[in-house]
Structures are given as structure tokens and as C-alpha cells.
C-alpha positions as CSV (number, residue, x, y, z in Angstrom):
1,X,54.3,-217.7,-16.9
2,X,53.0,-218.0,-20.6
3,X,50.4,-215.3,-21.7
4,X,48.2,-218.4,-21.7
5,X,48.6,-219.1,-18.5
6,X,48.1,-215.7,-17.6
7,X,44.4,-215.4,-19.7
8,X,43.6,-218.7,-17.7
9,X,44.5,-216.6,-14.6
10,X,42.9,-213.9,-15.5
11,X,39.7,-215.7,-16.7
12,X,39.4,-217.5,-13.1
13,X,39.6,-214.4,-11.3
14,X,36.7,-212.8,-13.8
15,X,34.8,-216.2,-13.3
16,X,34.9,-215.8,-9.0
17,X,32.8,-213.0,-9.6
18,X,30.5,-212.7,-12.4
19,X,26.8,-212.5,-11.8
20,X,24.8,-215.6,-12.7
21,X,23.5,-214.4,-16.3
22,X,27.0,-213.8,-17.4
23,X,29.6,-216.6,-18.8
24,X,33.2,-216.9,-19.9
25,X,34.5,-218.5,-22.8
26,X,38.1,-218.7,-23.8
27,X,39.5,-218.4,-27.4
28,X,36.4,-216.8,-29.0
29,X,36.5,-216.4,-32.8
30,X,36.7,-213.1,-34.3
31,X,34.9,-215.0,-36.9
32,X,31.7,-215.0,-34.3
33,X,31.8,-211.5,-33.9
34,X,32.1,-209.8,-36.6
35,X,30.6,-210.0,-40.6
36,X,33.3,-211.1,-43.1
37,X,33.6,-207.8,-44.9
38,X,35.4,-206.5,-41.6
39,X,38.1,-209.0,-41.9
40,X,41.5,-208.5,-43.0
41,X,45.1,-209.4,-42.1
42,X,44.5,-208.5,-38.5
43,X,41.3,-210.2,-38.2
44,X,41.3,-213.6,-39.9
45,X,38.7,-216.8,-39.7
46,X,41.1,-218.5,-37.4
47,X,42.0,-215.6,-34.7
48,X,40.5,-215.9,-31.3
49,X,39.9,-213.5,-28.6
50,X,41.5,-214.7,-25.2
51,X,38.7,-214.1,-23.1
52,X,34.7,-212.9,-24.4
53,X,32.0,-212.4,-21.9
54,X,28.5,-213.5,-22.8
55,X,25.0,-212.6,-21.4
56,X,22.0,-215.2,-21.3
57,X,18.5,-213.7,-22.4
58,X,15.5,-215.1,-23.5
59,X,14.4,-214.1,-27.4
60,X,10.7,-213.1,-28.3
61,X,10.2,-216.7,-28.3
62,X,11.2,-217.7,-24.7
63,X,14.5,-219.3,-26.0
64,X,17.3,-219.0,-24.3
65,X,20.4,-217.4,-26.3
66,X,23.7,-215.6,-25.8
67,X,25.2,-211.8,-26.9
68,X,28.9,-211.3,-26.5
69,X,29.1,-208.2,-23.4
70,X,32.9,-207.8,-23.5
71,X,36.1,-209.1,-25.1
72,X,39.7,-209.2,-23.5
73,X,42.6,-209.5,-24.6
74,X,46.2,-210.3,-22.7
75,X,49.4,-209.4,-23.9
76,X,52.6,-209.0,-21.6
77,X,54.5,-205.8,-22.0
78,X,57.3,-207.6,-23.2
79,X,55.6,-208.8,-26.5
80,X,56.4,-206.2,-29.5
81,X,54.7,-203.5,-30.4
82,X,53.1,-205.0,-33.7
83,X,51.6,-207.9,-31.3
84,X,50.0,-205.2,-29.0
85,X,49.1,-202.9,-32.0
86,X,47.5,-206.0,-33.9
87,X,45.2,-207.1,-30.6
88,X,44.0,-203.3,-30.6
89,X,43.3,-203.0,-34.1
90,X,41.4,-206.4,-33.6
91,X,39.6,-205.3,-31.3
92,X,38.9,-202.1,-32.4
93,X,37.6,-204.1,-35.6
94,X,35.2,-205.8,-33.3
95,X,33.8,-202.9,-31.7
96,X,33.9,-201.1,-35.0
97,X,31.3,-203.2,-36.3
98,X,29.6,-204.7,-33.8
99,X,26.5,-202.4,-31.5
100,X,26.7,-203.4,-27.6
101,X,30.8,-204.7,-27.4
102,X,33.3,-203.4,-24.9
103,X,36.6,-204.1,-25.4
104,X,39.4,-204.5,-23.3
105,X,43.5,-205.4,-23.3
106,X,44.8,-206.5,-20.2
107,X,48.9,-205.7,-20.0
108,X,51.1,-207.4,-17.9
109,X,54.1,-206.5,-16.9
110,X,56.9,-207.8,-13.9
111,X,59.4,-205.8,-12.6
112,X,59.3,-203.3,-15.1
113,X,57.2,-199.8,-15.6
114,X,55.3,-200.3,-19.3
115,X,56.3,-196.8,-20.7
116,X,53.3,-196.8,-23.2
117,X,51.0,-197.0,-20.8
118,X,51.9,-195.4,-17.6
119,X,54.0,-192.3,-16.7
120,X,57.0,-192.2,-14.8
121,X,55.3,-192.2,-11.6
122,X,53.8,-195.1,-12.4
123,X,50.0,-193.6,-13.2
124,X,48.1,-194.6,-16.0
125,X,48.5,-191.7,-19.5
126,X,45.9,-189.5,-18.9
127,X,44.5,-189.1,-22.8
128,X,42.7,-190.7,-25.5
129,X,45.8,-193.2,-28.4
130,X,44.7,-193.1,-31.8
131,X,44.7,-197.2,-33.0
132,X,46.4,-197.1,-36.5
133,X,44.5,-198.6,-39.3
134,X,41.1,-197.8,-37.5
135,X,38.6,-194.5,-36.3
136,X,39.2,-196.2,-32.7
137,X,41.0,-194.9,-30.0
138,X,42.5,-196.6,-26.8
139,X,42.3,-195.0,-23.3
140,X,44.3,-196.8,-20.2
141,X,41.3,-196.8,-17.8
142,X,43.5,-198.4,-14.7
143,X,46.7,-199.3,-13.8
144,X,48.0,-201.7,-10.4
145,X,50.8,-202.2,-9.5
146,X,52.2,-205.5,-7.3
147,X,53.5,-203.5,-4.6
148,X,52.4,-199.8,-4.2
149,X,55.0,-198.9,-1.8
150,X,57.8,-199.8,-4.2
151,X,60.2,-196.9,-4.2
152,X,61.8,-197.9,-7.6
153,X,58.6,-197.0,-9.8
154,X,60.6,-198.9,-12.9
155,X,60.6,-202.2,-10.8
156,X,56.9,-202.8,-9.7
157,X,54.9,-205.6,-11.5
158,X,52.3,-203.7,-13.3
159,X,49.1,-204.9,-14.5
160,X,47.0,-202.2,-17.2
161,X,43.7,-202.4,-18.1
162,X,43.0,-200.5,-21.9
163,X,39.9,-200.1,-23.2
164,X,39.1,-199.6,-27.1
165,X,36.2,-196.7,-27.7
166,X,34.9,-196.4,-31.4
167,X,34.8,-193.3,-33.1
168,X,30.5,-193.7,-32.6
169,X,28.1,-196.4,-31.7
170,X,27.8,-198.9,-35.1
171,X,24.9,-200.5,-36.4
172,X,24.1,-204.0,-34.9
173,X,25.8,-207.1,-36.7
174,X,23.1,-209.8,-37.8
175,X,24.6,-213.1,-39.0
């Protein structure tokens, strides 16, 4: 299965059960969520977030309008390091420079343990991972595994959820 087919996957099961004031959208521009001065080579006009989650509200006017909540990206373990490293620098960009933001990367792995994310029992790495290039850090907030029973630890379909903390809450982005 293609890592698209995996965010469309993922984006179902996130769609079964948000609340009614919350909406998916796939392949959100970086563009939309951050100023320009924060680009560079990682974050480019034309790079999309796999998966953002926005929250209706009504302005000061009664309209109704939309504020990204969380972005998520999807990577399978397999794909190298500098195609993980990039999405967490992205995202770390985002929440970097955009007040209110969570930001996720979903891992996927079958039939192998994903060494940079889980011990060798299998558990999520207990500690905060410095992103290169940014004041962010990552923190591997849960890790499942297809079969829990599975005696050979290194075999198990694996599915990690990282989250991207900045360094301190940012000042809000106006476009």
C-alpha cells in the first residue's frame, strides 16, 4: 500500500470520529500555514501536509471561518531518513511559527520494529529528539502494534504516532 493510500486510510478512520465542528482536508499547503519568511528548502509554496484538521467558529461578525487544529503527516518506516527528517522539520516549521498548531507524524511500519522510534521490546523511546535545523523537538507519544502477542518483537506491524513540541508558544500568524 502506497503512503497515499495509507493517509487516505488514515484520514477515514480520523473522519469516523471527529466531532461535528471539526473537518479534514487532504494535501494542505504549507503555504496556508505559515508566512513566507519561514519558508526554505523544506518548506516550499508547493509542499502539502497529508492530513490538516480544521475547526469551524464564528468571527466577531457572525461569519463562519476555519483555523487549522492539527497537521499529520504519514511516512512509512521504510522511507529514508532525510524524508522523515524533512516532514519533521516541516512541521516543526509550522508549529514554529504558527500559535494554536499540533503537529503530528504518523509511522508505519509492517513486519518490522522501527528502531528510531521504539525500543527493543517494542515500546515507544521514552525522551524528548532534537529536530535538526530547528528549536523543536519530537517526542513518540504512542506506539501499536498489529499483533500484541507477537513473540518476535522485530516482526509486528507497527504503527507510531510522533508529536512535534516547539521550543515555546509563538506569536499568532496573520496573513
Amino acid at each position: 500500500m502506497s503512503e497515499g493510500a495509507l493517509a487516505a486510510e488514515l484520514g477515514n478512520l480520523i473522519h469516523s470520529h471527529l466531532p461535528d465542528k471539526l473537518y479534514l482536508r487532504y494535501e494542505y499547503a504549507y503555504s496556508s500555514l505559515i508566512p513566507k519568511k519561514a519558508f526554505d528548502d523544506d518548506i516550499t509554496p508547493q509542499a502539502r501536509v497529508d492530513l490538516a484538521i480544521s475547526e469551524y467558529y464564528r468571527d466577531d461578525a457572525g461569519m463562519r471561518r476555519s483555523k487549522i487544529q492539527y497537521i499529520v503527516e504519514l511516512k512509512r518506516a521504510s522511507a529514508s531518513n532525510t524524508r522523515i527528517n524533512r516532514d519533521l522539520r516541516r512541521l516543526a516549521g509550522v508549529i514554529e511559527n504558527t500559535k494554536g498548531v499540533r503537529a503530528f507524524l504518523c509511522v508505519a511500519s509492517e513486519e518490522s520494529r522501527p528502531p528510531q522510534f521504539t525500543n527493543e521490546g517494542g515500546y515507544a523511546l521514552k525522551s524528548e529528539f532534537k529536530i535538526e535545523g530547528t528549536e523543536s523537538v519530537f517526542v513518540v507519544t504512542n506506539v501499536m502494534k498489529a499483533a500484541f502477542l507477537f513473540k518476535d518483537r522485530e516482526r509486528a506491524h507497527y504503527v507510531c504516532l510522533i508529536e512535534v513540541v516547539p521550543p515555546d508558544e509563538p506569536e499568532p500568524y496573520e496573513d
